[in-house]
C-alpha positions in Angstrom: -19.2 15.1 14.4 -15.4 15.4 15.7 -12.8 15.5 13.0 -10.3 16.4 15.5 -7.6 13.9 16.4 -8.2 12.1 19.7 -5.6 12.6 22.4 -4.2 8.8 21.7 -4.1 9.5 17.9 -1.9 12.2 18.7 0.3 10.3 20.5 0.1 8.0 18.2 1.3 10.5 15.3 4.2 11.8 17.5 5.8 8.4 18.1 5.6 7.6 14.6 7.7 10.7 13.9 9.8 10.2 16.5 10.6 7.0 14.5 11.0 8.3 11.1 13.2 11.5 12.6 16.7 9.7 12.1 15.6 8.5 7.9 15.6 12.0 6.8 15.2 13.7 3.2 18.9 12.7 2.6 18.3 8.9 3.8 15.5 8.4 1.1 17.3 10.5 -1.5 20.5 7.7 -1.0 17.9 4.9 -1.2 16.4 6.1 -4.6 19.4 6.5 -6.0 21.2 2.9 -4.9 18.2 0.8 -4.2 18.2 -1.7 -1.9 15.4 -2.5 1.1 15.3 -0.1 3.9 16.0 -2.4 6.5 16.9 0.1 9.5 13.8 1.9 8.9 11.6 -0.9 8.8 13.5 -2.5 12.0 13.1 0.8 13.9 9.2 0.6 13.7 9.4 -3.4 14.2 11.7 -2.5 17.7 9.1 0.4 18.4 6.0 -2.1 18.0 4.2 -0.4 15.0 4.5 -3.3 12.3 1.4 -5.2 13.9 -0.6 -1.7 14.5 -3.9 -3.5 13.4 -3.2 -7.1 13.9 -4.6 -9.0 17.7 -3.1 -7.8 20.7 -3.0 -11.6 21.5 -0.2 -12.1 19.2 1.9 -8.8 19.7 0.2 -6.6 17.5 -1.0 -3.0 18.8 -4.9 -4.4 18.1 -6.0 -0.8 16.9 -8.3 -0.2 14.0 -7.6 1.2 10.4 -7.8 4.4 10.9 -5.1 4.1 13.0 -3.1 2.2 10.7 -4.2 5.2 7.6 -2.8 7.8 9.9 0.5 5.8 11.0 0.9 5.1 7.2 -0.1 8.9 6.6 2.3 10.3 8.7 5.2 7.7 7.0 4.5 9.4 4.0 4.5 13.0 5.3 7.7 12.9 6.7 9.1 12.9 3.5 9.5 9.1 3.6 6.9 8.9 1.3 5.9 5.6 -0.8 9.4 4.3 -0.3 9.0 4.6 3.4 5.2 3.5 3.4 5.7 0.6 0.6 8.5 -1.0 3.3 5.6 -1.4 5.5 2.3 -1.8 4.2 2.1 -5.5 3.3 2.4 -5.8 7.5 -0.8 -3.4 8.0 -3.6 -5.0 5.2 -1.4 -8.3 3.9 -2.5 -10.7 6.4 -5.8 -9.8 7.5 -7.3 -12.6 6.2 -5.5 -15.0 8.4 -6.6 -12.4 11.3 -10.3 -13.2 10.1 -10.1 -16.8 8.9 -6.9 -18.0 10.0 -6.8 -21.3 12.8 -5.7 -20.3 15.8 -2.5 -22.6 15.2 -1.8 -20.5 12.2 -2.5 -17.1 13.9 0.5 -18.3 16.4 2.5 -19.5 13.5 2.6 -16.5 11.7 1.3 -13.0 13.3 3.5 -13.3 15.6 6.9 -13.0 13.8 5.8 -10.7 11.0 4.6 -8.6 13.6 8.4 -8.4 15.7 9.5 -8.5 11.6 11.5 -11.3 11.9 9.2 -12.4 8.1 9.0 -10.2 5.6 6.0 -11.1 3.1 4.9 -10.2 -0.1 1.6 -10.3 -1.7 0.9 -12.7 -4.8 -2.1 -12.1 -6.5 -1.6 -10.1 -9.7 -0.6 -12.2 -13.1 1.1 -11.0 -16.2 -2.2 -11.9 -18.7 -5.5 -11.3 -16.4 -4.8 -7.5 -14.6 -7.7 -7.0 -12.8 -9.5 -9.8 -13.5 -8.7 -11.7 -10.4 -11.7 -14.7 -11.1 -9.7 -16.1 -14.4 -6.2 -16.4 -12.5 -4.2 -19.3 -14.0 -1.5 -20.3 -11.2 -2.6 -23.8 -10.3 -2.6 -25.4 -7.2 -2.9 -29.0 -7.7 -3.8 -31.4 -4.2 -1.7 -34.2 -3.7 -2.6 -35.7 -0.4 -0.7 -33.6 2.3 0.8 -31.0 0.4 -0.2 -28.7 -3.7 2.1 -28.7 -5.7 1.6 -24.9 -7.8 3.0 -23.9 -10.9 2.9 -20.3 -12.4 3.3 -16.4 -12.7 2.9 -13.6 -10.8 3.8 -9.8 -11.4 4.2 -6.7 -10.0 5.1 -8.6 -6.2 6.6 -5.7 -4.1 9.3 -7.1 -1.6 9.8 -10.4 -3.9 13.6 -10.0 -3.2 13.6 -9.5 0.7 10.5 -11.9 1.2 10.6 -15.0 2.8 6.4 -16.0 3.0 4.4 -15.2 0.8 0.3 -15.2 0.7 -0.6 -16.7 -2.4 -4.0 -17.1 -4.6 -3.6 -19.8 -6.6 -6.0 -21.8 -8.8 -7.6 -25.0 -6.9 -10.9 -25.8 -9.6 -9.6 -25.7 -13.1 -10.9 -22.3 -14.8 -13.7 -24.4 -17.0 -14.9 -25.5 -14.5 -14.8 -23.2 -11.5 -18.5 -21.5 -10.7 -18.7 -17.8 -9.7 -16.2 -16.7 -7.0 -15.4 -20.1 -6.2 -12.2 -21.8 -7.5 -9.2 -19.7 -6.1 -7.4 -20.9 -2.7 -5.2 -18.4 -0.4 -1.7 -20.0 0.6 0.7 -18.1 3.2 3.5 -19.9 2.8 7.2 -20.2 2.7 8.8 -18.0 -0.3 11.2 -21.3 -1.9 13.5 -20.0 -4.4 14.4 -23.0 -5.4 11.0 -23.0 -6.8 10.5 -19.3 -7.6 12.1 -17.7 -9.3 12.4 -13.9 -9.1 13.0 -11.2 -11.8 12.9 -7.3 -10.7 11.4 -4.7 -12.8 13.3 -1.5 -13.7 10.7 1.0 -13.0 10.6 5.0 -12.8 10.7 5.3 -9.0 10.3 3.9 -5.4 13.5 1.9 -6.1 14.5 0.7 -2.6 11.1 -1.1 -2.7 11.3 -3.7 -5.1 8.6 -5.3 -7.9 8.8 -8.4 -9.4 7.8 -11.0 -12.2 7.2 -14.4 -10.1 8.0 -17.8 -11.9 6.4 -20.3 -10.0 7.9 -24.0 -10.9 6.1 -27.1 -8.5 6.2 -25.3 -5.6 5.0 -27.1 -2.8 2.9 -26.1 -0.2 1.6 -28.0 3.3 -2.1 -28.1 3.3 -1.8 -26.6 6.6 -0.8 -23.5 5.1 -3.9 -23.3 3.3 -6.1 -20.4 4.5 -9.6 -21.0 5.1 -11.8 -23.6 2.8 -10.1 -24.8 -0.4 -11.8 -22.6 -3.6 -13.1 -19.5 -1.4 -9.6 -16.8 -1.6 -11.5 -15.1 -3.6 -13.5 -14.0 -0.8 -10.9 -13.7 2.1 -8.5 -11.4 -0.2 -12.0 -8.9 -0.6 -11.4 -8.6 3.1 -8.3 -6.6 2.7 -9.2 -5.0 -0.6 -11.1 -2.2 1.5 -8.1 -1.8 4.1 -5.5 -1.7 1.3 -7.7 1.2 -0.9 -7.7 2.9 2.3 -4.2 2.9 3.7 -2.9 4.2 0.0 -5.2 7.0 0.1 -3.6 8.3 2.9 0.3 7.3 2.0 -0.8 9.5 -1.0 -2.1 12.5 0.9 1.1 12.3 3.2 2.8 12.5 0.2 1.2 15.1 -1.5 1.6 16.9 1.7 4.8 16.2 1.8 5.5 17.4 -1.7 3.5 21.0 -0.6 5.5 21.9 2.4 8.9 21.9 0.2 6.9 23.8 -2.4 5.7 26.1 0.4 9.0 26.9 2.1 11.0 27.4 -1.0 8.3 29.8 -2.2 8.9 32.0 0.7 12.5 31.4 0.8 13.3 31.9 -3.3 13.2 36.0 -4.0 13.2 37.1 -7.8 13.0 40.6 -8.8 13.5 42.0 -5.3 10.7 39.7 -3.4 9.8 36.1 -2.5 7.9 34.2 -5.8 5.0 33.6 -3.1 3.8 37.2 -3.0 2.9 36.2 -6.8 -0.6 34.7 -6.9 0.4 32.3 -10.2 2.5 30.8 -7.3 0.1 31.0 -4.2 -3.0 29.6 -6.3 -1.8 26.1 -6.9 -0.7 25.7 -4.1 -3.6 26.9 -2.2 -5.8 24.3 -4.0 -3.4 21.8 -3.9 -4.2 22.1 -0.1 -7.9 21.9 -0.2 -7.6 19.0 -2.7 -5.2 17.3 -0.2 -7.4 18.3 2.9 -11.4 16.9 1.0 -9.3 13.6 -0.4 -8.5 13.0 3.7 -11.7 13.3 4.8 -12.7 10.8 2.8 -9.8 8.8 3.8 -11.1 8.7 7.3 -14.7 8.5 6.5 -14.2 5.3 4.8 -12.0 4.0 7.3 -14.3 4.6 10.2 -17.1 2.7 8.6 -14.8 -0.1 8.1 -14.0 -0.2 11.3 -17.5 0.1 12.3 -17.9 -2.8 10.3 -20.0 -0.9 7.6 -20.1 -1.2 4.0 -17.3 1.0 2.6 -16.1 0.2 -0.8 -17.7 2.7 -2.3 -15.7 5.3 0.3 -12.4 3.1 0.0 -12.2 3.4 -3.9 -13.4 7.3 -3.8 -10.9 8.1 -1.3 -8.0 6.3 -3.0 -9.0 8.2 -6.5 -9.4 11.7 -4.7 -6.2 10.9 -2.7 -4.0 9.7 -5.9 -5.1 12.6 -7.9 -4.6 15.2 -4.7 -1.1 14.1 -4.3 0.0 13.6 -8.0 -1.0 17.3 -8.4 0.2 18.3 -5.2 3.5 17.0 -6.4 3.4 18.5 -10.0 3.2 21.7 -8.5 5.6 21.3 -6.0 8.0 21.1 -9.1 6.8 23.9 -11.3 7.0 26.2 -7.9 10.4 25.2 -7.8 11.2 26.1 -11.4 14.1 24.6 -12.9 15.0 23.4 -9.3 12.2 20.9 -9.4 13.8 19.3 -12.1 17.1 18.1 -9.5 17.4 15.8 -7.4 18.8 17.5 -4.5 15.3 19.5 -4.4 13.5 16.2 -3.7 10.1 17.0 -5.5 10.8 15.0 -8.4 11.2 12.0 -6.5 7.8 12.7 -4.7 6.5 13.2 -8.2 7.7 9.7 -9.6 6.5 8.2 -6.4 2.7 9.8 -6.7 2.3 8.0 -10.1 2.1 4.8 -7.7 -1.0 5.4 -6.7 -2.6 6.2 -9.3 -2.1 3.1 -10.8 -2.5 0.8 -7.8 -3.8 -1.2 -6.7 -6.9 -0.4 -9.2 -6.9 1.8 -12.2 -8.6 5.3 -11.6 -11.1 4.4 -14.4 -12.4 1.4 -13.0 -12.9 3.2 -10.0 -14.8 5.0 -11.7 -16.8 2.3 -13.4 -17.5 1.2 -9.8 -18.6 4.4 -8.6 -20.9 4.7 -11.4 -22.3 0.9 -10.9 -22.9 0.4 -7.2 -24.1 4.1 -6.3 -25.8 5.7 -9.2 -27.1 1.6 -10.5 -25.3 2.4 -14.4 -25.1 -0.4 -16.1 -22.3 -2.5 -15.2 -19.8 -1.0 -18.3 -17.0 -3.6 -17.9 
């Protein structure tokens, strides 16, 4: 069992720094603070080929697996980048896999293509304002009239809604009364209209360059041929990228965490009271120290699961446990990194509490910590299913 990087994942890891060199601390700092999409950052790694990193060689893309794409999004992160940096990008790495699995061929060379050289920019429209988690009882309906639907809704939370110009869309095609298990919901990629939808941001604590949104969909209409799959199975093709997406935030968060402990680290050895640097003092070293084997046990999961899945194994339950261990390595990582910093943590020009605000993200998303847990508890120890 290697757990050594191969020699093309290290050259893999380098280019992507050489990328991110020029955004620095100061370049993110300037982006929290005003907003606005990174576009230079995400055209540098369009120019240098990395948007398509796990998407067919056939259209452009790298063809690599996910655990390339976890430690390209990993090393984002751990620049210093972190989930403003990795948010600008990730919709390109998971979003569209399942036109990569169950797109036409037509539609592969219609779309993959030009989000891959990011000419598109796409956001991701799944989660409504009154369901949460509950993907099966979605309301946004999608009603056939001959060659085109016409849908009508809400969506929330849609990262990159202001920027976007496609979106990949679950909609309802079976009315809710009568739809039968998983079947009912249809997956759209399709052309963002803003004539049709309209698009409110949410003020939120941090990540600001990457925008969320509240979706109000109003008769949008969409060409059957933008229809993904069979009408009534999305459901199904978006649990192809449920597994990828659990996986790539797990890393983002141990980059950031990571992140978050070298600052803490240097200004430890840097910052001298009474005569001496505050990490000779163990109430200094000892967070931090655990902080790193928190980080270092929630990446090994991180590339455990993402090997299986790209051995094609069954990895949820390693997906969902790496994203928890990740999320709660990095939001501790980054609590630290403030209280080692003292009052300095609590400024802006020191960075960490910008990492902190950040690591809340995934701990919320894309699925709560306790219905990880539920999960965990269901499908490997057989519980009773609690929810």
């Amino acid at each position: 069992m290697d757990f050594s990087l191969s020699r093309d994942q290290e050259q893999l890891r380098d280019a992507i720094e050489r990328v991110c060199e020029p955004f620095d601390a100061d370049y993110w700092l300037r982006k929290d603070r005003e907003g606005g999409f990174p576009d230079e950052f995400h055209r540098a790694l369009a120019d240098a080929g990395w948007l398509g990193i796990a998407m067919p060689e056939a259209y452009g893309g790298a063809g690599l697996g996910i655990t390339e794409a976890a430690l390209m999004m990993h090393t984002i992160a751990a620049t210093g980048a972190g989930l403003s940096g990795a948010s600008a990008v990730h919709m390109n790495i998971f979003g569209l896999h399942p036109v990569v699995v169950f797109g036409t061929p037509e539609q592969q060379q219609r779309w993959l293509p030009r989000l891959i050289q990011g000419l598109d920019r796409a956001c991701f429209g799944v989660t409504e304002p009154n369901t949460g988690l509950n993907t099966l009882k979605l309301r946004t309906r999608a009603e056939r009239h001959g060659d085109h639907y016409r849908v009508t809704g809400q969506k929330v939370w849609i990262s990159t809604a202001q920027v976007a110009n496609k979106i990949l869309l679950l909609a309802r095609t079976t009315p809710l009364e009568d739809a039968k298990g998983t079947h009912g919901l249809s997956l759209f990629y399709t052309d963002f209209d803003r004539s049709r939808i309209e698009v409110h941001e949410i003020e939120k604590m941090g990540r600001k360059s990457v925008d969320s949104n509240q979706l109000f969909i109003d008769d949008l209409r969409i060409p059957v041929e933008d229809r993904i799959g069979e009408e009534g199975r999305g459901f199904e093709y978006i649990l192809h990228g449920l597994n990828p997406e659990r996986i790539l935030i797990a890393a983002e968060a141990v980059g950031l965490g990571r992140a978050a402990l070298k600052r803490a680290a240097n200004y430890a050895q840097e910052r001298e009271v009474f005569g001496r640097p505050i990490g000779m003092n163990q109430g200094i070293q000892h967070p931090l120290a655990k902080s790193w084997m928190e980080l270092e046990a929630a990446h090994l999961m991180v590339y455990k699961a993402a090997s299986l899945y790209d051995a094609n194994q069954a990895c949820g339950a390693e997906a969902n446990s790496a994203k928890y261990l990740a999320a709660e390595a990095c939001y501790h990582a980054c609590e630290n990194a403030i209280l080692t910093h003292g009052g300095m943590g609590y400024a802006k020009e020191y960075h960490v509490e910008r990492y902190l605000r950040e690591a809340w993200i995934p701990r919320l998303a894309p699925v709560s910590p306790q219905l990880i847990l539920c999960f965990i508890a269901e499908k490997v120890l057989g519980l009773p299913k609690s929810y």
